[in-house]
N, C-alpha and C positions, 0 to 999 in steps of 0.2 A: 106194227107191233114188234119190238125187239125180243130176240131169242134166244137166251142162253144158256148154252149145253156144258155142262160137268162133268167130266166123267172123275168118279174116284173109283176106291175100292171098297169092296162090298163090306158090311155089319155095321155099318154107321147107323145109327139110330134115329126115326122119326125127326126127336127133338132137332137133332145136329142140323139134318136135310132142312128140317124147318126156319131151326135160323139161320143156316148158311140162306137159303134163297131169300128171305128177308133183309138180310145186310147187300145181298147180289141187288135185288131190286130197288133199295134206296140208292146203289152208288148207280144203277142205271137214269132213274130218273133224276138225279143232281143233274147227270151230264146231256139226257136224251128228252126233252121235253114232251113227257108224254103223263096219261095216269099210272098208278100204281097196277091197275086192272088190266093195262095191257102187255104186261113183264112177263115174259115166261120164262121159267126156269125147269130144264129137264136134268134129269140127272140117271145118268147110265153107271151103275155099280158094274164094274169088273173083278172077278175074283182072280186073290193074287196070281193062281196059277196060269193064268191068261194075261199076264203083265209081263213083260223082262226089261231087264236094266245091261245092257253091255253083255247079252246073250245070257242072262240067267234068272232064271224066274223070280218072280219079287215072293212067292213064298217060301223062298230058300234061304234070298236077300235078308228080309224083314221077318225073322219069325214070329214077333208078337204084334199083333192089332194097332197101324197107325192109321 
């Protein structure tokens, strides 16, 4: 069963999660001959203040919601 971990940042909304792991599970099964039932898709939210880019936090970096 293939397993693929995302990590983004946190306030992404159902929908997005939704179809990100839908587009992640068709390009897995093009390449990995399996069913669609067996794709896992996790996905680990990090709030920006727990990110840094070049020693500084991505909520300083990035003030508004990407």
């Amino acid at each position: 069963m293939p397993i693929v971990r995302v990590e983004i940042w946190d306030n992404h909304t159902k929908e997005f999660k939704k179809n990100l792991a839908k587009d992640i599970t068709q390009t897995i099964i093009k390449h990995i001959p399996c069913p669609e039932e067996a794709v896992m898709v996790i996905f680990t939210e990090v709030a920006k203040d727990n990110w840094a880019f070049g020693g500084e936090l991505a909520s300083d970096c990035f003030k508004q919601s990407q």
